[in-house]
mmCIF file of the C-alpha atoms, coordinates in Angstrom:
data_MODEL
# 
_entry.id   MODEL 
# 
loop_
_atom_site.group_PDB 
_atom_site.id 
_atom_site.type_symbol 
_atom_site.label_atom_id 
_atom_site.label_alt_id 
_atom_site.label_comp_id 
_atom_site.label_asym_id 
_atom_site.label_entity_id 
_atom_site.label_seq_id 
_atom_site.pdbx_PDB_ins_code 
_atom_site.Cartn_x 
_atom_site.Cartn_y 
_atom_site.Cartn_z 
_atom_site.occupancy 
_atom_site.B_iso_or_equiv 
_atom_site.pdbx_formal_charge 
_atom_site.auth_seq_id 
_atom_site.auth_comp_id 
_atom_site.auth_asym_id 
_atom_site.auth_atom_id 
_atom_site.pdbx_PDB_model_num 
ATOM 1   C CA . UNK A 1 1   ? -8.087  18.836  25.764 1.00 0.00 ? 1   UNK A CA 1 
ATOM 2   C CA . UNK A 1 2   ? -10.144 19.352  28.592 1.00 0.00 ? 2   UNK A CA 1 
ATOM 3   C CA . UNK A 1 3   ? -11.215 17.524  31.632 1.00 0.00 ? 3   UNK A CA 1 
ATOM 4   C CA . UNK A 1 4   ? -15.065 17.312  32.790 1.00 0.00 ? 4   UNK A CA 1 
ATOM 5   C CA . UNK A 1 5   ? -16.184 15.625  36.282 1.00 0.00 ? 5   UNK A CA 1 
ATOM 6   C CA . UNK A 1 6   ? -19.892 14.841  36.066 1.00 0.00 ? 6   UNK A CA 1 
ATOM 7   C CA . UNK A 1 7   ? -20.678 12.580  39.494 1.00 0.00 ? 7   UNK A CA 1 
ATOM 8   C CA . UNK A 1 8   ? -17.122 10.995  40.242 1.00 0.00 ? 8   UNK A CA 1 
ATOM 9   C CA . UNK A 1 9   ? -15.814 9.842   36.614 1.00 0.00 ? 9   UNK A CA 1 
ATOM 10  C CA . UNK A 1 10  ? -13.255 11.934  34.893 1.00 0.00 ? 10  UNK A CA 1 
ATOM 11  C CA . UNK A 1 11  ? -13.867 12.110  30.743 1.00 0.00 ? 11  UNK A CA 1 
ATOM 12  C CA . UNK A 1 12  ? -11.558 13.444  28.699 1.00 0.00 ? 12  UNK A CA 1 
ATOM 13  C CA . UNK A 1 13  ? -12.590 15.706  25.146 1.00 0.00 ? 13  UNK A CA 1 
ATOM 14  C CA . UNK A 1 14  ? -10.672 17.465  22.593 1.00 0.00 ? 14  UNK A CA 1 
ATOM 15  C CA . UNK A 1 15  ? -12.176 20.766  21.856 1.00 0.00 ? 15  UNK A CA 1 
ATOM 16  C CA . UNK A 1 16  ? -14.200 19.785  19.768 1.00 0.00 ? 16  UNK A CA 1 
ATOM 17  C CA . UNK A 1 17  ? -16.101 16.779  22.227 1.00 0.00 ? 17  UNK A CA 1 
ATOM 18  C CA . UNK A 1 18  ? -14.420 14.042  19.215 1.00 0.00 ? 18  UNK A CA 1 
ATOM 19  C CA . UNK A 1 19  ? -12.243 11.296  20.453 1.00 0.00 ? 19  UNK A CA 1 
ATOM 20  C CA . UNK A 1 20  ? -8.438  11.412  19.924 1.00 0.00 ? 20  UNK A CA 1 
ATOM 21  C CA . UNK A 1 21  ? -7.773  8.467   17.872 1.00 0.00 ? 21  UNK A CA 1 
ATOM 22  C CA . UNK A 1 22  ? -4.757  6.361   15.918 1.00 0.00 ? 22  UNK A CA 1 
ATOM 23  C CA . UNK A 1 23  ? -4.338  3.402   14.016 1.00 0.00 ? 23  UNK A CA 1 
ATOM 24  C CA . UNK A 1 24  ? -1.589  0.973   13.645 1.00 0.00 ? 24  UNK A CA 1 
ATOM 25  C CA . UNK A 1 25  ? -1.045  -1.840  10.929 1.00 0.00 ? 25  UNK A CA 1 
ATOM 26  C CA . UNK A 1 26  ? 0.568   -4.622  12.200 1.00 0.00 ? 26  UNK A CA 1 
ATOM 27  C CA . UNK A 1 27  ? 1.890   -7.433  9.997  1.00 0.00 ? 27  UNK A CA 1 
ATOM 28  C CA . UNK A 1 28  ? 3.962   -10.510 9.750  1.00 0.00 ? 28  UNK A CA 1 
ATOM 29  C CA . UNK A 1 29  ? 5.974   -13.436 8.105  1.00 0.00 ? 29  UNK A CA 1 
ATOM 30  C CA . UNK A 1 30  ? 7.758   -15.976 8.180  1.00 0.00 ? 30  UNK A CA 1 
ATOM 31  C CA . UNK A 1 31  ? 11.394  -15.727 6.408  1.00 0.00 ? 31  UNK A CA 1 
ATOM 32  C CA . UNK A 1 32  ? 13.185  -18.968 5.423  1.00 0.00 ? 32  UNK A CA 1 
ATOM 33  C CA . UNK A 1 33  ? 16.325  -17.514 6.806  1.00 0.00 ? 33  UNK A CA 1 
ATOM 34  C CA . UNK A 1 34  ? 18.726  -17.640 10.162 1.00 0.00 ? 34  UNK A CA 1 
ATOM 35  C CA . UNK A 1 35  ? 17.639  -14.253 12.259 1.00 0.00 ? 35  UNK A CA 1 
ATOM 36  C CA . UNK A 1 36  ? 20.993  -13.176 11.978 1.00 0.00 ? 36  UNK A CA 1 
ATOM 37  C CA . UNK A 1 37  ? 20.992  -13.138 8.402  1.00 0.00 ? 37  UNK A CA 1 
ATOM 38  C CA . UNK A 1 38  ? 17.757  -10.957 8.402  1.00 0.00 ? 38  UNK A CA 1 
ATOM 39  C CA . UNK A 1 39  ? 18.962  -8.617  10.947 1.00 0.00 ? 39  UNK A CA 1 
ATOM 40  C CA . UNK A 1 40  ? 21.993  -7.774  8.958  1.00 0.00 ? 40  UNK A CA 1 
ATOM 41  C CA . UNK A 1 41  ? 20.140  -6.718  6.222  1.00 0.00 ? 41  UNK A CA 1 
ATOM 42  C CA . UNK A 1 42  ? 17.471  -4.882  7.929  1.00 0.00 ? 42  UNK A CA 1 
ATOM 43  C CA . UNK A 1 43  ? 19.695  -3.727  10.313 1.00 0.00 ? 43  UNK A CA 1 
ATOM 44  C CA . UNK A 1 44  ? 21.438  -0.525  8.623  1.00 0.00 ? 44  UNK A CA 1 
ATOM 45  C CA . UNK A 1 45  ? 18.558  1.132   7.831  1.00 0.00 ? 45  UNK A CA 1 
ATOM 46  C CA . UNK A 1 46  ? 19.555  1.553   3.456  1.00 0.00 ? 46  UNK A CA 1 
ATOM 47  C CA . UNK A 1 47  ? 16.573  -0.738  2.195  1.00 0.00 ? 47  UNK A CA 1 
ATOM 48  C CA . UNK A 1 48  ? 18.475  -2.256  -0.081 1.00 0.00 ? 48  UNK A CA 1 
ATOM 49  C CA . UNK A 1 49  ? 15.979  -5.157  -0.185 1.00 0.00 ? 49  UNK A CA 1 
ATOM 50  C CA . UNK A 1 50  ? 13.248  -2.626  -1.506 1.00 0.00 ? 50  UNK A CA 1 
ATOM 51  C CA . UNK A 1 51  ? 12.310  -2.537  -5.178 1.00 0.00 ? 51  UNK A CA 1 
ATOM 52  C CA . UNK A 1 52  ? 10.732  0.649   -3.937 1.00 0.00 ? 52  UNK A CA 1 
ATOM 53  C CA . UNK A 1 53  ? 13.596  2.604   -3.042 1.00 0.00 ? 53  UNK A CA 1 
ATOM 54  C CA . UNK A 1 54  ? 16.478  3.746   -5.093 1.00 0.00 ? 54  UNK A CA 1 
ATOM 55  C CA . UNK A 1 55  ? 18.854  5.341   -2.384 1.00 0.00 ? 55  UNK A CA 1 
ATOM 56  C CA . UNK A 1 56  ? 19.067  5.592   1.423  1.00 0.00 ? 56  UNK A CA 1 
ATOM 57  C CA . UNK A 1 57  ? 21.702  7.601   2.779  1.00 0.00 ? 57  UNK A CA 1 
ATOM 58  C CA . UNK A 1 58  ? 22.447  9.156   6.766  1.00 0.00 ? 58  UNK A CA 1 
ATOM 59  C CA . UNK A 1 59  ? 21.299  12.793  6.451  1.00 0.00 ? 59  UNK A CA 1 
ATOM 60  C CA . UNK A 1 60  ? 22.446  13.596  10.116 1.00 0.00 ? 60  UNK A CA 1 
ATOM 61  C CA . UNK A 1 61  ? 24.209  11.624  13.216 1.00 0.00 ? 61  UNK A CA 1 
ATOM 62  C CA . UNK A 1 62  ? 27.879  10.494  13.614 1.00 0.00 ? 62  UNK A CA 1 
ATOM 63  C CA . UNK A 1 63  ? 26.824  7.087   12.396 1.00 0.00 ? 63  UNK A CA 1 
ATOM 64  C CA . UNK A 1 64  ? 23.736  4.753   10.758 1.00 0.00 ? 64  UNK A CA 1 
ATOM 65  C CA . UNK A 1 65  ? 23.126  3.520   14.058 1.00 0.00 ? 65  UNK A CA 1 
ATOM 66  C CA . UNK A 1 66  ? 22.702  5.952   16.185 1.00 0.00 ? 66  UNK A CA 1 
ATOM 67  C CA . UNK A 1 67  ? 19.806  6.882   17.724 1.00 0.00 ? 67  UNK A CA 1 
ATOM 68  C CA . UNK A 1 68  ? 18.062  10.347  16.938 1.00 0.00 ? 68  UNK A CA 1 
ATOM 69  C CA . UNK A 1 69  ? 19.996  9.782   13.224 1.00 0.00 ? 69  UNK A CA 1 
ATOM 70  C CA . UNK A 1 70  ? 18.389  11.485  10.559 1.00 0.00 ? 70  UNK A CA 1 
ATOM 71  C CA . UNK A 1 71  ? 17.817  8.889   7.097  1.00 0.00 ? 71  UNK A CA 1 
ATOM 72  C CA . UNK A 1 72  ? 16.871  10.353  3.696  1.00 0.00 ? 72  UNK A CA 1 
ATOM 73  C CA . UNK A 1 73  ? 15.174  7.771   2.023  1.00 0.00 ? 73  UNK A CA 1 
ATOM 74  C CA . UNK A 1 74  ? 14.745  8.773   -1.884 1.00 0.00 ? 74  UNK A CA 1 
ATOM 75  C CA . UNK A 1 75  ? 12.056  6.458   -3.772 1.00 0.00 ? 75  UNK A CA 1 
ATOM 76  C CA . UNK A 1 76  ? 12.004  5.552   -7.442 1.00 0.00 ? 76  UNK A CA 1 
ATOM 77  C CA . UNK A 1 77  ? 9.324   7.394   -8.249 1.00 0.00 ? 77  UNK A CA 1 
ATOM 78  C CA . UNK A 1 78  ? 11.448  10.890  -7.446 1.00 0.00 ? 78  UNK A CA 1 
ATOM 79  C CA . UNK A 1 79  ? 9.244   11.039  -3.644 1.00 0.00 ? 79  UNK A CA 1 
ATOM 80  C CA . UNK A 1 80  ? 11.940  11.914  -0.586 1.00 0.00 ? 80  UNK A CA 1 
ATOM 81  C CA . UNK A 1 81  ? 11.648  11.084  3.036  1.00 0.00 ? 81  UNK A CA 1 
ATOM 82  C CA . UNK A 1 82  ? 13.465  11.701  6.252  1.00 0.00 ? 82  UNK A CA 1 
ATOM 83  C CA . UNK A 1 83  ? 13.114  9.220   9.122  1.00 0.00 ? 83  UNK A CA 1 
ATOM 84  C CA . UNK A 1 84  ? 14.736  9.118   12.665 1.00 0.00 ? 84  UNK A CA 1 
ATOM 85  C CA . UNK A 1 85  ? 16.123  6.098   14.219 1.00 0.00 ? 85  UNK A CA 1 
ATOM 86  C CA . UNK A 1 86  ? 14.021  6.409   17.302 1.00 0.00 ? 86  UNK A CA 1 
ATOM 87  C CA . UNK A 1 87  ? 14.978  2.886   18.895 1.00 0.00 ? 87  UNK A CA 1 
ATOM 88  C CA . UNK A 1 88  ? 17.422  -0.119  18.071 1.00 0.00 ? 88  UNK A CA 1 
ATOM 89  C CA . UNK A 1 89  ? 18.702  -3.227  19.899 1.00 0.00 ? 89  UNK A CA 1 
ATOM 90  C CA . UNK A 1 90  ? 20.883  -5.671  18.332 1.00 0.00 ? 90  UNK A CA 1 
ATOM 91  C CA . UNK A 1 91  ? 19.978  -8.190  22.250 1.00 0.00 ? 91  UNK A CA 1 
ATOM 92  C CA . UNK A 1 92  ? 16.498  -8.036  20.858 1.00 0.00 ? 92  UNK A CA 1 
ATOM 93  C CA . UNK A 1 93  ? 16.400  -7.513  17.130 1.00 0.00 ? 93  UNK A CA 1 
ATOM 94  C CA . UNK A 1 94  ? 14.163  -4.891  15.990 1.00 0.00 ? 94  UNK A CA 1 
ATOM 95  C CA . UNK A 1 95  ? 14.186  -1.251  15.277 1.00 0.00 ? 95  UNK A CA 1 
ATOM 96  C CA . UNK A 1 96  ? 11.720  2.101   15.268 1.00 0.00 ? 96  UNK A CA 1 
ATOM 97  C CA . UNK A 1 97  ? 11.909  5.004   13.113 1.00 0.00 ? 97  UNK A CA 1 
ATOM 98  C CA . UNK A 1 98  ? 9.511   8.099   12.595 1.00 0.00 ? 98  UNK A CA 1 
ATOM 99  C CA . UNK A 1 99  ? 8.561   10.221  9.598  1.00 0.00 ? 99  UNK A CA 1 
ATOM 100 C CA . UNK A 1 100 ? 9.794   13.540  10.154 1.00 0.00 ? 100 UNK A CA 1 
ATOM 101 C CA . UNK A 1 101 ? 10.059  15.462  6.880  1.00 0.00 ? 101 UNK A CA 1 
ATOM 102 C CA . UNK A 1 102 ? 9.012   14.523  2.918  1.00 0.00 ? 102 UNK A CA 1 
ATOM 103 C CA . UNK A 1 103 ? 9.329   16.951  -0.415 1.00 0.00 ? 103 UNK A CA 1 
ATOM 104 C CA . UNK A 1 104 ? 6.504   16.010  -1.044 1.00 0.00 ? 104 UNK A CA 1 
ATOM 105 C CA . UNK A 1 105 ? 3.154   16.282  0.731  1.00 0.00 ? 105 UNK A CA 1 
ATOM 106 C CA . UNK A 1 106 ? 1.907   13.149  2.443  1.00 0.00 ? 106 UNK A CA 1 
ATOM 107 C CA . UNK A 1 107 ? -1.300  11.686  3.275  1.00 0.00 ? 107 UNK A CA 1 
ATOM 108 C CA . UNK A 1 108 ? -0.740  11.516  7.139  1.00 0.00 ? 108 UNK A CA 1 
ATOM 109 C CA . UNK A 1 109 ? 0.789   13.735  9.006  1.00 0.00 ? 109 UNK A CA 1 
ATOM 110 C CA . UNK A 1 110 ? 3.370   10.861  11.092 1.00 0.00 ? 110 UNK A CA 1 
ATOM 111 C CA . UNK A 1 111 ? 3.486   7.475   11.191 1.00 0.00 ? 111 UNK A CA 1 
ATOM 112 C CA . UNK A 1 112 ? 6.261   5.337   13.763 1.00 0.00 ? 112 UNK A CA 1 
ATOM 113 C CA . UNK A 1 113 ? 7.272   1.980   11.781 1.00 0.00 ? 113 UNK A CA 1 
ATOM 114 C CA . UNK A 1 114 ? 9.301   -0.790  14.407 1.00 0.00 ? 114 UNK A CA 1 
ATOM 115 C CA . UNK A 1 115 ? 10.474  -3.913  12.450 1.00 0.00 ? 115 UNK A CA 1 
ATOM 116 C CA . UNK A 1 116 ? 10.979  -6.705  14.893 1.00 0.00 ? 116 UNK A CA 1 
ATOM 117 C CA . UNK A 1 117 ? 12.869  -9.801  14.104 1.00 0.00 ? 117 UNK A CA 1 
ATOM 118 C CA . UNK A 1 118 ? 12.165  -13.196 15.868 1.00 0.00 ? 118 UNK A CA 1 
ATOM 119 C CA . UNK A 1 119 ? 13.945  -16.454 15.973 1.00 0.00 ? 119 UNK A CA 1 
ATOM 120 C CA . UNK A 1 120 ? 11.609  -19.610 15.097 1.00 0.00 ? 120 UNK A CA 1 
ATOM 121 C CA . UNK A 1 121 ? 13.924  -22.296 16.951 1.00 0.00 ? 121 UNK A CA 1 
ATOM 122 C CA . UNK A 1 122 ? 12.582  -25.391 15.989 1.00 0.00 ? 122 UNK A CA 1 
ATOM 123 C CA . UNK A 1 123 ? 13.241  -24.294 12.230 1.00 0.00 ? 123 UNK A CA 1 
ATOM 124 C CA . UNK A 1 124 ? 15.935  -21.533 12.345 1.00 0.00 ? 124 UNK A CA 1 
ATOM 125 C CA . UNK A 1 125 ? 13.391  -19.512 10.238 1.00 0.00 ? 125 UNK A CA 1 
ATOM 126 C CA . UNK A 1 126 ? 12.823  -15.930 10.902 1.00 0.00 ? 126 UNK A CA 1 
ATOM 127 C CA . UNK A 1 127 ? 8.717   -14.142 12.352 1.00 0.00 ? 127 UNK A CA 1 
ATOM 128 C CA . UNK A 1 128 ? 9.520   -10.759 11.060 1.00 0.00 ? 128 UNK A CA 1 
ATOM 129 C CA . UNK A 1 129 ? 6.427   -8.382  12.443 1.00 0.00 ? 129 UNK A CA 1 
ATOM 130 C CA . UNK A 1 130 ? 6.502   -5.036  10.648 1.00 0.00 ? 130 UNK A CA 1 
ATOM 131 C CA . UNK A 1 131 ? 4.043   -1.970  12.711 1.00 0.00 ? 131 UNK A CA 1 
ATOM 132 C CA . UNK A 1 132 ? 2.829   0.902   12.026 1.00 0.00 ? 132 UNK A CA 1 
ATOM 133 C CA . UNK A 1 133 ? 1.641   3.475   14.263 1.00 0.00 ? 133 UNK A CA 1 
ATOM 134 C CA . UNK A 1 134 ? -0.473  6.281   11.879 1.00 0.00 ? 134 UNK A CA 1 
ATOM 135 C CA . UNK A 1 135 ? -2.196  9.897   12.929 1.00 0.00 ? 135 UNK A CA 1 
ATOM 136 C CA . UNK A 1 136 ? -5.006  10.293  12.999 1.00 0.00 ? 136 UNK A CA 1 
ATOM 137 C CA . UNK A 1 137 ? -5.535  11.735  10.034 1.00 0.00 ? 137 UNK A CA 1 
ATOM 138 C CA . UNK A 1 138 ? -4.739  8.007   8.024  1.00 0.00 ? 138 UNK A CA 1 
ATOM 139 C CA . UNK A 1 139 ? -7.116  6.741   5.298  1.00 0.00 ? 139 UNK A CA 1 
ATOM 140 C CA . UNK A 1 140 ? -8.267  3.936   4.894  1.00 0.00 ? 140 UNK A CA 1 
ATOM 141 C CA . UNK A 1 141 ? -6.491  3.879   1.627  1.00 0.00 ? 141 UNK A CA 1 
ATOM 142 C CA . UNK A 1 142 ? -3.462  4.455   4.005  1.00 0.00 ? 142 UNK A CA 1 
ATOM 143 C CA . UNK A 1 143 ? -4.088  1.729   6.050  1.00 0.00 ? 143 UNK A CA 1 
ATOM 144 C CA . UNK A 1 144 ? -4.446  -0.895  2.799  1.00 0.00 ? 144 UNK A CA 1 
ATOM 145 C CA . UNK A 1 145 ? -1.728  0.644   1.363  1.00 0.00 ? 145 UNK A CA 1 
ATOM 146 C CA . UNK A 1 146 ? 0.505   0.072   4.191  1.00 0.00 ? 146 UNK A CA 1 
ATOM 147 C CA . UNK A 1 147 ? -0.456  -3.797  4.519  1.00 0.00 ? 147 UNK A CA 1 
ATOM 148 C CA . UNK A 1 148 ? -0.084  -4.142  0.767  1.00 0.00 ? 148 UNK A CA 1 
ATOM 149 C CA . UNK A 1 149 ? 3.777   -2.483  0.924  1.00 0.00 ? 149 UNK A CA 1 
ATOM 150 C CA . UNK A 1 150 ? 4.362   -4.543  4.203  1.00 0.00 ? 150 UNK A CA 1 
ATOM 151 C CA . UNK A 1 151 ? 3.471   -7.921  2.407  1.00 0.00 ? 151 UNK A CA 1 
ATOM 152 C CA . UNK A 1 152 ? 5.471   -6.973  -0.382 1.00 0.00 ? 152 UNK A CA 1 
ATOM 153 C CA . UNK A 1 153 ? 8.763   -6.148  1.565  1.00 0.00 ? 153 UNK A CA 1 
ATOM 154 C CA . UNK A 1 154 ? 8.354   -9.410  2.936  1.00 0.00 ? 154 UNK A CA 1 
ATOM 155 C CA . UNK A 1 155 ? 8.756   -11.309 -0.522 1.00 0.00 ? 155 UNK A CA 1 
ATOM 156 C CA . UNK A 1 156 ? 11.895  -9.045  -1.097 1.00 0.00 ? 156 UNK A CA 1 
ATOM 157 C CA . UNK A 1 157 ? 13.250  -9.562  2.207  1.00 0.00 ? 157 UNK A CA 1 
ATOM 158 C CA . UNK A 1 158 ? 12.819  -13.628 2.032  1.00 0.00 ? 158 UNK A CA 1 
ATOM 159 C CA . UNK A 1 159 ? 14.385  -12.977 -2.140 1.00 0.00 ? 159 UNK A CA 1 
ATOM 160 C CA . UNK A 1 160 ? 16.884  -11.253 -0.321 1.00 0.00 ? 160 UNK A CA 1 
ATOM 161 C CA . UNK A 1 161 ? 19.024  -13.357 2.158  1.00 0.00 ? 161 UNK A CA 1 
# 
């Protein structure tokens, strides 16, 4: 990256004069459950809820919770991924984990998910906002794909408390 100062405005370029760029999905739903309820199934980090995934075990840390733990998340269709527990807070319900390894290539090169739980209070429902923050290097097939899995986990979630 380097910095240019035509007249008295600083602009900054990658080497190659393109603009550094990301995308994120955001999404969200309502659940027709207590927050509490949600947040102890989301909460551990196994996916249980997912149709997608067949196992999800703690690959490294001294426990599920801990931050900096390593997850290996295997998928049905034979696929393996390791995510870190980046953030968590049990005061504020929601937690943040990034890609950092798969068997098998991937179409992005790192993506940071945070689920955040909300309480609805007049209904003692549950806004769960699932986002994703993607490289650069995401698709636009990515991106769809991500909204499509997002809606999806929300049905299973809702099925599932």
């Amino acid at each position: 990256i380097t910095e240019h100062s035509p007249s008295s405005s600083h602009i900054l370029h990658n080497e190659r004069n393109k603009m550094i760029t990301s995308c994120r999905v955001h999404e969200s739903a309502v659940i027709a459950a207590p927050v509490e309820r949600v947040w102890a199934l989301v909460r551990p980090m196994t996916f249980t809820w997912s149709s997608l995934v067949a196992s999800c075990t703690m690959s490294s840390g001294t426990c599920a919770d801990q931050i900096g733990s390593n997850h290996l998340i295997t998928y049905k269709d034979g696929s393996k991924w390791t995510v870190r527990l980046c953030e968590m807070s049990d005061l504020e319900t929601f937690l943040s984990y990034d890609l950092v390894a798969a068997e098998d290539p991937l179409p992005v090169s790192g993506a940071i998910h945070t689920i955040r739980l909300r309480k609805i209070t007049t209904s003692n429902q549950t806004l769960i906002e699932w986002s994703t923050d993607f490289s650069s290097d995401a698709t636009a097939e990515v991106i769809e794909d991500s909204k499509f899995k997002k809606h999806e986990a929300f049905k299973e979630i809702a099925a599932a408390v």
